[in-house]
C-alpha positions as CSV (number, residue, x, y, z in Angstrom):
1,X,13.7,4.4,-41.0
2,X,10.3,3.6,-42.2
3,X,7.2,4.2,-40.3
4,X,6.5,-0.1,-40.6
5,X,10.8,0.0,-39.3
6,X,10.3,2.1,-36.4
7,X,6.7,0.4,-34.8
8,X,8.7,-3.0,-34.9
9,X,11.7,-1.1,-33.3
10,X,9.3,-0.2,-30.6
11,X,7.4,-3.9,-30.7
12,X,10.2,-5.1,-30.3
13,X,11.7,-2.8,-27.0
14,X,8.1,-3.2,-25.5
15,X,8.3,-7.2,-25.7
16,X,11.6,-6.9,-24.1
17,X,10.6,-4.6,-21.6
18,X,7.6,-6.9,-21.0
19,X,10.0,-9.8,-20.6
20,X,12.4,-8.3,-18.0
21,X,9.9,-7.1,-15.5
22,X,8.0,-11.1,-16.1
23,X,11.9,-12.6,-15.6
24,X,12.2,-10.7,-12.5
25,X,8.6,-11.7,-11.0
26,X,9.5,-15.1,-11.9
27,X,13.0,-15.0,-9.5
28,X,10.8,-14.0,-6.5
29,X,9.1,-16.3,-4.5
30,X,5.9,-15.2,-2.8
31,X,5.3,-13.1,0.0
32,X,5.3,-14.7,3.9
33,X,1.9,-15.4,5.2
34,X,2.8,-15.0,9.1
35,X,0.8,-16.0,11.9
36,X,1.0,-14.2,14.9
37,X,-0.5,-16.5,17.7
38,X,-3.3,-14.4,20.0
39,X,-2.7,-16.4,23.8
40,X,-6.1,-14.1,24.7
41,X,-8.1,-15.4,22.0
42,X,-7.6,-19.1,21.7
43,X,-10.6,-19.2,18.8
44,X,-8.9,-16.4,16.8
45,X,-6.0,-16.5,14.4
46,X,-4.2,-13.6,12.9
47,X,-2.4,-13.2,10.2
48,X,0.3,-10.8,8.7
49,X,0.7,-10.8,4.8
50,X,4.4,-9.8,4.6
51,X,4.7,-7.4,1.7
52,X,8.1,-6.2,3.2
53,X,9.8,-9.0,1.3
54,X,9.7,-7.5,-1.8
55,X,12.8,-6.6,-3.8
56,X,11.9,-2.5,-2.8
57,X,10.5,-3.3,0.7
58,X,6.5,-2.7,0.1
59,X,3.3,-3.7,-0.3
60,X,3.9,-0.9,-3.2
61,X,6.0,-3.5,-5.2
62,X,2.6,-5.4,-6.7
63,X,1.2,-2.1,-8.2
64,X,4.4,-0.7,-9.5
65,X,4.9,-3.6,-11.3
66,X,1.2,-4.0,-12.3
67,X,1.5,0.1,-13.5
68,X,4.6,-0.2,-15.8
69,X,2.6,-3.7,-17.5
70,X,-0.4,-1.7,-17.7
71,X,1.1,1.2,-19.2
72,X,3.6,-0.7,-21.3
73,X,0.9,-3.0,-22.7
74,X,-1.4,0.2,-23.8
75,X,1.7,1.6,-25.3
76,X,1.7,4.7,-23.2
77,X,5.6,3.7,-22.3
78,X,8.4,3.7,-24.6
79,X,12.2,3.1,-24.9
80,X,12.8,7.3,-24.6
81,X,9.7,7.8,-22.2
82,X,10.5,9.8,-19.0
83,X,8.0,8.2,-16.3
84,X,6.6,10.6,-13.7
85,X,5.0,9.4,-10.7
86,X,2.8,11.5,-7.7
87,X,3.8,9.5,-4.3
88,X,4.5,9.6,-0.6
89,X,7.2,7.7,-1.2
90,X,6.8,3.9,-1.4
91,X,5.2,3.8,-4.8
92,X,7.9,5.7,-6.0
93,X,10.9,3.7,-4.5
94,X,8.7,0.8,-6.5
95,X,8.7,2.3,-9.6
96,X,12.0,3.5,-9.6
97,X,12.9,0.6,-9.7
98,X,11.1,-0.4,-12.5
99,X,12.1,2.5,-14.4
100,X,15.9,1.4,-13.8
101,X,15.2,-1.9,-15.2
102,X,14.0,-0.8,-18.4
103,X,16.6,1.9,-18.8
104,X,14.4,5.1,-18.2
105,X,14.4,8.0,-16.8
106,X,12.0,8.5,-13.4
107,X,10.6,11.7,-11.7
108,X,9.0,11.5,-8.3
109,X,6.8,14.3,-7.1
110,X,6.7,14.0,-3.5
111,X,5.4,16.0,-0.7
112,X,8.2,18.1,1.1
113,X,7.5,16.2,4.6
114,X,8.2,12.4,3.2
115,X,10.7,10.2,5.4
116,X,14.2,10.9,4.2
117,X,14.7,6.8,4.0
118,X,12.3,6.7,1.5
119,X,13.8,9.7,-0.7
120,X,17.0,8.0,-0.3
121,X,15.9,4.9,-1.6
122,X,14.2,6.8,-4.6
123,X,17.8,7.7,-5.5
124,X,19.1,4.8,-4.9
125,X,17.0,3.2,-8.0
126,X,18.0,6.0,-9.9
127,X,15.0,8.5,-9.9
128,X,15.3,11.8,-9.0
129,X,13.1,13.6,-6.6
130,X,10.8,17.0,-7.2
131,X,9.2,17.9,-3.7
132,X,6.5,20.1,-3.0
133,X,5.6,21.6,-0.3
134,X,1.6,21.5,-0.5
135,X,0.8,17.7,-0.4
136,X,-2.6,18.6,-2.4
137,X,-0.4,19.7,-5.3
138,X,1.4,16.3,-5.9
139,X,-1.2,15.7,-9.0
140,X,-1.2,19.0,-10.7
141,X,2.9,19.2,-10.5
142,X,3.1,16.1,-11.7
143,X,0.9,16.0,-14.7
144,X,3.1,19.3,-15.1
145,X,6.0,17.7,-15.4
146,X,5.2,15.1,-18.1
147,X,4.0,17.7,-20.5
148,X,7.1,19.5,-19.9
149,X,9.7,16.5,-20.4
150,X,7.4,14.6,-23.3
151,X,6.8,12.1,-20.3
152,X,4.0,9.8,-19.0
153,X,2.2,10.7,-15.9
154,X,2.0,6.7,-14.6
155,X,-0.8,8.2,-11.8
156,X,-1.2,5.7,-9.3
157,X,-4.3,7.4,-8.1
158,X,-6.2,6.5,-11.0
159,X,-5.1,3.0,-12.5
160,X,-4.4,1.2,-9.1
161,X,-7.7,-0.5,-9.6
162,X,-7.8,-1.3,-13.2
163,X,-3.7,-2.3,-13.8
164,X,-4.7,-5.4,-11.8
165,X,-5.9,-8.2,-12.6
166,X,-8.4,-9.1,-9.8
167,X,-10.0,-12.2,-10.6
168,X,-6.2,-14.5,-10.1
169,X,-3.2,-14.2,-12.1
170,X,-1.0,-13.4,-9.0
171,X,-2.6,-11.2,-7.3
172,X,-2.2,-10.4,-3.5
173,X,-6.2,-11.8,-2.7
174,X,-5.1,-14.9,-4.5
175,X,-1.9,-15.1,-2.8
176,X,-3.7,-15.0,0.3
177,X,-6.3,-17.6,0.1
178,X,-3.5,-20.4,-1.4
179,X,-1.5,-19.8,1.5
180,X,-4.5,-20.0,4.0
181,X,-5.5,-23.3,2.5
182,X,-3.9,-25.6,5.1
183,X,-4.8,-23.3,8.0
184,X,-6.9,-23.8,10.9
185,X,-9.6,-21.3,9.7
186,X,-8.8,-21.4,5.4
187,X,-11.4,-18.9,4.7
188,X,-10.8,-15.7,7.1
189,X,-13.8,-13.8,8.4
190,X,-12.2,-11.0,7.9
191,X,-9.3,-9.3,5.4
192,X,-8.3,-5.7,6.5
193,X,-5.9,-3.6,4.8
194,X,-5.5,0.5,4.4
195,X,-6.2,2.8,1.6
196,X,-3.8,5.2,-0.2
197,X,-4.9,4.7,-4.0
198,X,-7.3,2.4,-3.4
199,X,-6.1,-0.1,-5.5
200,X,-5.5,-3.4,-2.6
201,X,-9.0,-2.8,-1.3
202,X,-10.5,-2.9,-5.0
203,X,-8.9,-5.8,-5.9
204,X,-9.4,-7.8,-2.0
205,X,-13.3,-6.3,-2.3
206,X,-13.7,-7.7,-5.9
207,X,-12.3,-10.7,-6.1
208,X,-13.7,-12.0,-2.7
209,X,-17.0,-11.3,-4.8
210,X,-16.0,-12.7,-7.3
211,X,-14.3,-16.2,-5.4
212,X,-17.6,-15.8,-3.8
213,X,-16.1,-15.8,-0.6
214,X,-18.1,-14.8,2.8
215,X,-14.9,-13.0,3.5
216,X,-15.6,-9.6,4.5
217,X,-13.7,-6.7,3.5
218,X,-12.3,-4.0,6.4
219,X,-10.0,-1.0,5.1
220,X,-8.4,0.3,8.1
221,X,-7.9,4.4,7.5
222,X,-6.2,7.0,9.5
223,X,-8.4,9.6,11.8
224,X,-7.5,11.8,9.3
225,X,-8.3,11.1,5.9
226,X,-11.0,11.6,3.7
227,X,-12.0,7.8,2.9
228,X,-13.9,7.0,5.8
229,X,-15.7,9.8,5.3
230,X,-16.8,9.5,2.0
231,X,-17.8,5.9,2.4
232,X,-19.8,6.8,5.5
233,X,-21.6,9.8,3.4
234,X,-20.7,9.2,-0.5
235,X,-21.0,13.3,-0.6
236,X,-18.2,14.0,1.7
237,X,-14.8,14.2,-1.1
238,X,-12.5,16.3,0.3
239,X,-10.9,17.1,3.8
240,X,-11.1,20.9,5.3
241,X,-7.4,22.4,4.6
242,X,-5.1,21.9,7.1
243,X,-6.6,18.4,8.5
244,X,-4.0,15.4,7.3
245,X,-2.4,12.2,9.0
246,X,1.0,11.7,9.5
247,X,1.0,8.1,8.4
248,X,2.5,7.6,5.0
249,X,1.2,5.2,2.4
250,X,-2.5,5.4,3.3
251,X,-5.2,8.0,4.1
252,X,-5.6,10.5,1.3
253,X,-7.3,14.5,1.6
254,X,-9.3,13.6,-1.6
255,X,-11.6,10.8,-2.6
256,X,-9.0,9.2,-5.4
257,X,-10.6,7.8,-9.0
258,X,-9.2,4.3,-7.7
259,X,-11.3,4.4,-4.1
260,X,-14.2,1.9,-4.6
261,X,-16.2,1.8,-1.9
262,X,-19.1,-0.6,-2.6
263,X,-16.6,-2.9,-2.5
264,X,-16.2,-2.9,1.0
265,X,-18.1,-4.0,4.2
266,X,-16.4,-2.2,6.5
267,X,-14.0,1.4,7.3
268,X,-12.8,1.9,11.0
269,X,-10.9,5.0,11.4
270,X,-7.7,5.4,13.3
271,X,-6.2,7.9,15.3
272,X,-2.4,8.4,14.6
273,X,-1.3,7.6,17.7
274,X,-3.1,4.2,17.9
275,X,-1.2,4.0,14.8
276,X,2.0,4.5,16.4
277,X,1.7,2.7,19.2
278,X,0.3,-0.5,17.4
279,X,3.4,-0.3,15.0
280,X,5.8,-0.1,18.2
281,X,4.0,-3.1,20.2
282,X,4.1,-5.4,16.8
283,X,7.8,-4.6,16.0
284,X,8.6,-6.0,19.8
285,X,6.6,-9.1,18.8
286,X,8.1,-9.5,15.8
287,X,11.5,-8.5,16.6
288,X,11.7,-6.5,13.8
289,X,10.5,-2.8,13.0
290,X,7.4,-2.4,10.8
291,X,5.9,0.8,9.4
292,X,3.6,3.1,10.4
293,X,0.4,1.4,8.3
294,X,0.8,-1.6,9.6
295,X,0.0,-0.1,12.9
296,X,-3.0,1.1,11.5
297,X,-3.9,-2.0,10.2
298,X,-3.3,-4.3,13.5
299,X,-5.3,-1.3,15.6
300,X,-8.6,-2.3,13.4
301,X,-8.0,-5.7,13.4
302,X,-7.8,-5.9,17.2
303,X,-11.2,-4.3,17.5
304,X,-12.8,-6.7,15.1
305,X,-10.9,-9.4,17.2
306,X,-12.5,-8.0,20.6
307,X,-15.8,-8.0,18.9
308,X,-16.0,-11.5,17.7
309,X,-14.7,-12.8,20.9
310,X,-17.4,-11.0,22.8
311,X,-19.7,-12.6,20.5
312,X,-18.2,-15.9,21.2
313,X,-17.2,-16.7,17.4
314,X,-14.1,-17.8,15.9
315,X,-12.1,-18.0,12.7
316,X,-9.3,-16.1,11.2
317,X,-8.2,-12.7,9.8
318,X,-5.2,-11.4,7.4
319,X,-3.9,-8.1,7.3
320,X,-0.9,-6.9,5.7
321,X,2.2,-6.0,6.9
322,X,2.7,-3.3,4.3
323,X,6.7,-2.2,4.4
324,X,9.4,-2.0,6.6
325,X,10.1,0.3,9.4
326,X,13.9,1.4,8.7
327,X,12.1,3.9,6.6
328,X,10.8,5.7,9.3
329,X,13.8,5.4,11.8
330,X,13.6,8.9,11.9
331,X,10.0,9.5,12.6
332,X,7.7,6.9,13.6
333,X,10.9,5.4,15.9
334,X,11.9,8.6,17.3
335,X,10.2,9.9,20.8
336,X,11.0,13.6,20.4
337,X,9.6,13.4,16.5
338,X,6.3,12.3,18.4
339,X,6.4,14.9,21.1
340,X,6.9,17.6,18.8
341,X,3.7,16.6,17.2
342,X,1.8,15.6,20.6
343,X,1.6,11.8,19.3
344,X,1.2,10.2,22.6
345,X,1.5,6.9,21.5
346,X,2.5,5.1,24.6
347,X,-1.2,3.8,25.7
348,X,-1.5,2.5,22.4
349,X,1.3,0.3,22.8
350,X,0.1,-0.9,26.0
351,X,-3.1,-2.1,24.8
352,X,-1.8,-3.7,21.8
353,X,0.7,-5.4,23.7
354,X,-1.6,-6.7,26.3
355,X,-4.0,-8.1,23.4
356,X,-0.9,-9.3,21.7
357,X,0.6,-11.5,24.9
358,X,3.3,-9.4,24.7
């Protein structure tokens, strides 16, 4: 075959690849904007942007989908490419799936400690599993292993921010605001959502700049994570060894290339177990389980809640309700896991049902 034979061999598998992941966007219907009525706050509406209804279960859905286009489109992927991925585990069950629809093989490097749901759904999109036991290695192992195989090292950490598109074309900010349009409040005061790449606050932060929104931005991280601290002192980039969270998905021990911080207004740290119990008191509500983040999520959002009701104002706020919690059945959901770990969780829960009307 020609060289002209074989780059319109591979045009042509790249517009078909192109054209399955569009198809499959196409066949699902947006996420659920929930609200979730505050009896306390009669001035105050709250929002949950459901991101469990995606075909994999996450928030994590958008950027695997925006990773493979991004990658695809700069011809980085092709028909033989073996696709590695560095992840706690949602990212990967996301792009496994992808991977699976285009008829390639998948590699996740995960840390030794992610929830054994989450490895199982890995496999059950068809990508096999590499774990290491020092989280901080993820990268390094990774990049490792796509030399090694003749692969592509998709790296969440560093293209989250650029693979989407966030002036519109779909994106969750824009989903947001159409489906606030009709409410009570149609331009919140406030978005909040976590950080694990980076990616969902960069796109929220930029496009309510670019909307020209008065929305204000609040990323919601764990005690325990590096963020926070780097967008409180822009010097701080790493955590000491040995200081991590135990809630998956968000918080990070590095300051990742896809972390913009002068996008955002606002970081409140959360302790774990405010994370916990906030997750336990919203799946009660909701009759439902959610995960871990989510907790961390509602936590900040009840402060900034507190705060404008003491200042006597009103309007709205979203957050995200980023995945599921069958994928932590075995942690988040089970007391002794807690206790062995002196999460004491149970005060949390309290308060958050209280300001919930629970």
């Amino acid at each position: 075959m020609s060289d002209r034979e074989a780059g319109g061999a591979t045009r042509a598998w790249l517009d078909e690849a192109v054209r399955r992941i569009e198809a499959d966007f196409n066949r699902s219907a947006d996420t659920h904007l929930i609200h979730l009525p505050l009896p306390h706050y009669p001035g105050i509406d709250l929002y949950l942007k459901d991101e469990s209804s995606h075909p994999t279960g996450s928030l994590k859905h958008r950027l695997a989908r925006s990773l493979f286009l991004y990658a695809l489109c700069n011809q980085w992927i092709g028909p033989d490419t073996t696709v590695i991925e560095a992840s706690s585990g949602s990212t990967a069950v996301s792009e496994a799936y992808f991977a699976r629809m285009l008829g390639l093989r998948f590699i996740a490097v995960v840390p030794a400690t992610t929830a054994a749901p989450k490895l199982d759904a890995i496999r059950f999109h068809g990508g096999e599993i590499h774990a290491v036991d020092d989280p901080r290695t993820v990268y390094d192992v990774a990049q490792r292993l796509a030399v090694e195989t003749g692969g592509h090292y998709i790296d969440q950490f560093t293209y989250a921010e650029r693979a989407t598109d966030w002036r519109g074309n779909n994106n969750i900010a824009e989903s947001i605001f159409a489906q606030m349009a009709e409410e009570r409040f149609p331009i919140p005061s406030w978005i909040v959502c976590g950080a694990g790449t980076g990616g969902t606050s960069a796109t929220i932060g930029r496009f309510l700049r670019y909307r020209r929104h008065a929305t204000r931005l609040c990323v919601a991280d764990p005690e325990h994570s590096v963020f926070h601290r780097h967008f409180a002192d822009r010097l701080e980039t790493l955590l000491p060894e040995g200081c991590g969270s135990c809630i998956e998905g968000i918080g990070r021990p590095r300051v990742e290339p896809s972390f913009v911080p002068g996008v955002i207004d606002r970081m409140i740290p959360v302790a774990d177990a405010d994370s916990i119990g906030a997750m336990r008191a919203l799946s009660q509500r909701l009759g439902r389980s959610v995960g871990g983040s989510t907790g961390t999520n509602l936590w900040a959002c009840l402060r900034i809640i507190r705060e404008m009701a003491g200042a006597g104002m009103e309007g709205s706020l979203v957050t995200l309700l980023c995945d599921g919690g069958d994928r932590y059945a075995c942690t988040y959901y089970q007391d002794a896991w807690l206790a062995a770990r002196d999460i004491a969780w149970t005060e949390a829960e309290r308060v958050t049902r209280a300001a919930l009307g629970a």
